[in-house]
N, C-alpha and C positions, 0 to 999 in steps of 0.2 A: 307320704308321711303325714301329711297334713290331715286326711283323712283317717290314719289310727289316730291323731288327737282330737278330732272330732268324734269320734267312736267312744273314746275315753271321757269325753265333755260326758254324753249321752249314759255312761254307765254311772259315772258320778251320781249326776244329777235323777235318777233311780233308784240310788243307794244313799239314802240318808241317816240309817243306821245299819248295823250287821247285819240283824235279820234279811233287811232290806239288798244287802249286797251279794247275801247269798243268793234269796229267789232271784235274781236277776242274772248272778253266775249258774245257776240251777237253770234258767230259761234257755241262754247259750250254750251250755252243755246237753242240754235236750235235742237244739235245733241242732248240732254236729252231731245228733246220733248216741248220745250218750245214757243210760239210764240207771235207774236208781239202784243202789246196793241199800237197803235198811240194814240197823244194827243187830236186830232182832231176828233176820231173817235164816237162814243157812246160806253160806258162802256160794256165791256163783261162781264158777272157773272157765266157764265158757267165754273166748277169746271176746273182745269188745271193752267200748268207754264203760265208768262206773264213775257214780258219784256218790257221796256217804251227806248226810247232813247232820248237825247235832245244833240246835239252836244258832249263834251267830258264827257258826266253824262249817266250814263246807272243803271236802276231801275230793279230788276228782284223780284216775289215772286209766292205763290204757293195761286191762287185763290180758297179760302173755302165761306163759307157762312158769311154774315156780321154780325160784332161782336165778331169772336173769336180772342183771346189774340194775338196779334204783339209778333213775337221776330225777329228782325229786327238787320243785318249786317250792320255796316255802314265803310266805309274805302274813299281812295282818287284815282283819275289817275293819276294827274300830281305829276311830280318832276323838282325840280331846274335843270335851263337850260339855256341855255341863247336863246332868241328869237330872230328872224330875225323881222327889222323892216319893214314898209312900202316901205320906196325904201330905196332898200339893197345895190346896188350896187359902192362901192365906191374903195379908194385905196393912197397909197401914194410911191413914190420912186422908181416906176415900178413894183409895185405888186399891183394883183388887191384882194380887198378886200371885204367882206360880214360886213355889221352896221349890228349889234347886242344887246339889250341889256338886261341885267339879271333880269331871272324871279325867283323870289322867294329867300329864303336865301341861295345861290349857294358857295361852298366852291371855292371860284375862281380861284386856284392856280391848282387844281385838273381838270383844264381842260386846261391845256398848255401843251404842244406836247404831243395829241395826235390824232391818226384819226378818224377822223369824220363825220358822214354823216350828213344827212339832208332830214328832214321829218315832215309832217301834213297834212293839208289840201288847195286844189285852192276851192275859190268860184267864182263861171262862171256867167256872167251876167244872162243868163237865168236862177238862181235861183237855181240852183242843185249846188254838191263839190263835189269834187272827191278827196280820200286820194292820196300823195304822197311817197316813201319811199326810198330816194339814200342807200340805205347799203352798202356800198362801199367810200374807202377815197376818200373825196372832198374837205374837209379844216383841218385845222391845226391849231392852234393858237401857234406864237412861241415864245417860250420865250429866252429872249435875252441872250447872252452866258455871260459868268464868266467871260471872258476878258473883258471884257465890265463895267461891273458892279462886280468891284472885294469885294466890301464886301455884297451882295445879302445874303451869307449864315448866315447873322447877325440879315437880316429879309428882308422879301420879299414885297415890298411894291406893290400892282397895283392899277392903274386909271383904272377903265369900262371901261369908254369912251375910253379911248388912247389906253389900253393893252391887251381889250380881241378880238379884233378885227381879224377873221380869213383869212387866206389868202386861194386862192380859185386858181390862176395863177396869170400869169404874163403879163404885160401890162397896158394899161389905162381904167379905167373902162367906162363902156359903158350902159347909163339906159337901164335898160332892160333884159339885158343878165342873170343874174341869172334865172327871171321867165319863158323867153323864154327854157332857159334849163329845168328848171324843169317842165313844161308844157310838151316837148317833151318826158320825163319821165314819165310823167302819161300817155300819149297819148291823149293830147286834143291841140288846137290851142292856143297859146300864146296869140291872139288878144281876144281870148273870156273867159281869165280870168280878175276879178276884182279887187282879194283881195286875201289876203293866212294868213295863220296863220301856222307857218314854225319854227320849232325848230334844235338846233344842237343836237346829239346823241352819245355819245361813241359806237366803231364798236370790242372794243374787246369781244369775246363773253362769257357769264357765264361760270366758270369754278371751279370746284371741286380740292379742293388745304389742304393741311395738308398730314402726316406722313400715313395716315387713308383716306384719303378721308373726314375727318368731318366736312369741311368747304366750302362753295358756295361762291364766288365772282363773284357780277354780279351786270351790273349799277340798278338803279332805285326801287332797292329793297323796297326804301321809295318813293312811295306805295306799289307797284306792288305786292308786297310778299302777302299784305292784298285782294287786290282785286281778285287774283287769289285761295286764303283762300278762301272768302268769296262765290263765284260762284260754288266752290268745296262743300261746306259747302250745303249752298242752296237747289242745285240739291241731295244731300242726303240726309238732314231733310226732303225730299218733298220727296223722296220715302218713308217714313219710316209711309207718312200720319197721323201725329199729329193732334191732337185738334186745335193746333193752327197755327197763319198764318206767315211760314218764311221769310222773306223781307228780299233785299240786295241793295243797293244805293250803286254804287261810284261815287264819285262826284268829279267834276272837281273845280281847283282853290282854294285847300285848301293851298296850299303851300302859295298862294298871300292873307288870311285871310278870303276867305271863302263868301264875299259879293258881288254877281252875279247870275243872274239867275240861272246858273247850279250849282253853290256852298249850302255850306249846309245853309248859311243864309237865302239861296235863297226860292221858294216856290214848290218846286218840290216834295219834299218829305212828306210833310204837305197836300198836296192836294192830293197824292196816299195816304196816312193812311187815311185820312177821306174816302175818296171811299171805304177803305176796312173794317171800320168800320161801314158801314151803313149809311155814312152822318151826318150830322155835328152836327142834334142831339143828336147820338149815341153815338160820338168818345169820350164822355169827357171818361164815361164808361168804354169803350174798351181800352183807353190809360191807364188808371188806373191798367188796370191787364197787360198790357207792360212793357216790356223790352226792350233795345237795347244794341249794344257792340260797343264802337267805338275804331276801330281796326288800329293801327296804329304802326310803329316800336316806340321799342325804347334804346335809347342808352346802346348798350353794355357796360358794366367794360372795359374801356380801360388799357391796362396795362403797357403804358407809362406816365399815366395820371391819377392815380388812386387818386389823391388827390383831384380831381374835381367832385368827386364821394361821397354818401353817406357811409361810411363804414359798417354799416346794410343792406341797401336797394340795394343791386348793383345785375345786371341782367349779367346773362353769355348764350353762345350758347348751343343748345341742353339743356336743364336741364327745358324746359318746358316755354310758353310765361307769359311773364309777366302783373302784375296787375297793376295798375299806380294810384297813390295815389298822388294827393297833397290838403292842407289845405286847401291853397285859391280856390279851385277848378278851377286851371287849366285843371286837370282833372275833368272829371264828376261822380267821381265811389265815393260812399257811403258806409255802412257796409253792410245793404241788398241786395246793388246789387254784392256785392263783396262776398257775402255768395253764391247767386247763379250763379257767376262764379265758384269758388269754388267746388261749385256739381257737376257743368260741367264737370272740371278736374278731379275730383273722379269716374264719370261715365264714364271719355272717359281713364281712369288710367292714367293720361300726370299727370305728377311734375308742380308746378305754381311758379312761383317768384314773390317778389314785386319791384315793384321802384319805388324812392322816390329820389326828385332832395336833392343836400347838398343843405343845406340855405345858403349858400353864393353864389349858385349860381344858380340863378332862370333855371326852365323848361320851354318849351315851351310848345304850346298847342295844342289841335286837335279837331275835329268836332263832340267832344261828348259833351262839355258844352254847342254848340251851339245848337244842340238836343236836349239836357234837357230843357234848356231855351224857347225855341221855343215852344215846343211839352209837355212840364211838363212830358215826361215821363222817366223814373229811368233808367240810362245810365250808363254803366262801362266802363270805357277805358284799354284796352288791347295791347299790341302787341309783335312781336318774339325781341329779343335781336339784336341791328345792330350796327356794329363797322363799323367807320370813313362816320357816318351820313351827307348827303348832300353832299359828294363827288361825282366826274363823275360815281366811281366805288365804291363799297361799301362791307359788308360780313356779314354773318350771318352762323349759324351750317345749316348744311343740315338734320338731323332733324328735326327742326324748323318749316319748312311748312307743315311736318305730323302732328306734335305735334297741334299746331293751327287749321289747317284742322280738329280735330278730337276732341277736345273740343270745337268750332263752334257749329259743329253738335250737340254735345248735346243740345248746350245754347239753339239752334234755335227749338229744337224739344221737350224742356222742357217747361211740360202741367204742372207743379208746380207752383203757384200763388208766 
């Protein structure tokens, strides 16, 4: 066990943005054997691994014959970050500064002093992109000392705009200078980038922490914990050769609600099920005897805060992933497909929990009611226990990604209707 979370440290720490997550789910999918399906290309049908990419969305599944049952992995790449904008270079007071601004529900506070790199993708006029990755301290975001602001510890107020702003050196800003750097960094000419899509990163790296070793702390866990699950899961239900056909989607932009191309509203994932169904006459059929698992963390039993918590429903580390139940289905999971989670975990012997938000205070959501929706097909939402959710850094039992990894595999290699 302790080994898949070491496995998982290593995939993290790789993936510092989408793009990023995918070549490195792209790498492991290769070295099981797997190869590329382009979108452009004509369909291959010849039995084997396929994997599809579209910018920070990466598609993998085990080509059978059209028709057999979907059981289909779904999870996310990205996480709250905060984004470099278009023209980044700015500054005030004789520091030169990086414009930034936050993507997705970012716990903002949790990213003031610390260091930080900087990473994604240049787009090159000629039409290619080449990933970037500073790993190494470049900026900072500081937060203003106590002398300053003597009652901060009463409550910490920030402006985006004014206070998440990183400092990078010193001096007057100069347009240009950051891309010019970071060009130099991937090894291409400054003049012949266009565009970037450029995120900031926490540079501490995953780390195994408790009395025991029982505990992982590592940023990005929400997703990353899923999608490195899910790839793991994948390449095992597809040695195992089921009846039916295992499918993995991560998808980018759920953090930001999901609607984009490479997001799950988007149409990526609805146009690979029909392919694998046989085309569009077929699919009503075939989705009918589908399933999917949409795999996402979710809030650990905090135990400063336990009153925010459902006192039945509350999820802890190691003790098995949780099942995600809510009325109004913000999750997507039901009683039958929550039975055949259930078998899963009986088959792979992992414990399950449920969570269930208290009613006073709503949950959020994930990209399985958007799959059901979409796709009518019966979706359960799952995922490992994470305490201090949308943080830079975050924690879960090291456990956890065995336990998930190994009831996956059954879900996905489960020939049961």
């Amino acid at each position: 066990m302790a080994d898949l979370a070491l496995d998982l440290a290593d995939f993290i720490s790789a993936s510092p943005t989408p793009y990023h997550a995918v070549a490195e789910a792209v790498a492991r999918l290769t070295a099981a054997g797997f190869t590329e399906q382009a979108e452009t290309a004509d369909w291959d049908t010849t039995p084997g691994g396929r994997y599809l990419v579209r910018d920070g969305t990466v598609l993998a599944w085990w080509q059978r014959g059209g028709g057999a049952p979907l059981r289909i992995f779904a999870a996310h790449t990205d996480s709250p970050t905060l984004k470099v904008k278009p023209l980044p270079d700015t500054g005030a007071g004789g520091w030169r500064q990086v414009a930034v601004e936050v993507y997705g529900g970012a716990l903002w506070n949790s990213w003031l002093d610390r260091d930080l790199g900087l990473a994604g993708r240049l787009a090159l006029y000629d039409g290619s992109s080449v990933l970037v990755n500073v790993a190494r301290p470049l900026l900072r975001v500081p937060q203003l000392a106590i002398h300053l602001d003597r009652s901060v510890n009463q409550g910490l107020t920030l402006d985006a705009q004014q206070h998440l702003l990183p400092v990078w050196g010193l001096g007057d800003p100069s347009p240009g200078d950051l891309i010019a750097f970071l060009a130099g960094e991937a090894g291409v000419d400054a003049a012949d980038v266009a565009a970037h899509d450029l995120v900031v990163h926490d540079l501490t790296p995953p780390a195994r922490l408790g009395k025991h070793g029982e505990l992982l702390a590592a940023p990005r866990l929400d997703n990353l914990s899923s999608v490195h699950a899910g790839i793991t899961a994948l390449t095992a239900a597809a040695e195992r050769d089921p009846s039916t056909t295992p499918v993995f989607v991560g998808f980018d932009h759920e953090e930001i609600g999901s609607a984009s191309a490479t997001g799950a509203a988007g149409p990526l994932l609805e146009t690979l099920l029909t392919h694998l169904a046989g085309g569009f006459d077929a699919r009503s059929r075939t989705f009918a005897a589908s399933r999917a698992l949409s795999v996402d963390v979710t809030h650990a039993a905090h135990p400063n805060y336990l009153h925010l918590h459902d006192p039945g429903h509350r999820a802890l580390p190691n003790q098995g992933p949780s099942l995600k139940v809510n009325a109004n289905q913000r999750y997507a999971t039901d009683a039958p497909g929550a039975a055949a989670w259930q078998r899963a975990c009986r088959a792979a012997g992992v414990g399950s929990q449920f969570f269930v938000g208290r009613n006073t205070v709503p949950c959020g959501s994930t990209v399985g009611p958007i799959i059901a929706t979409r796709l009518g097909i019966r979706t359960v939402d799952v995922g490992i226990p994470v305490l201090s959710m949308h943080s830079a850094r975050e924690l879960c039992g090291v456990e956890d990604p065995a336990h998930l990894i190994a009831t996956a595999t059954e879900f996905l290699a489960d020939e049961r209707s």
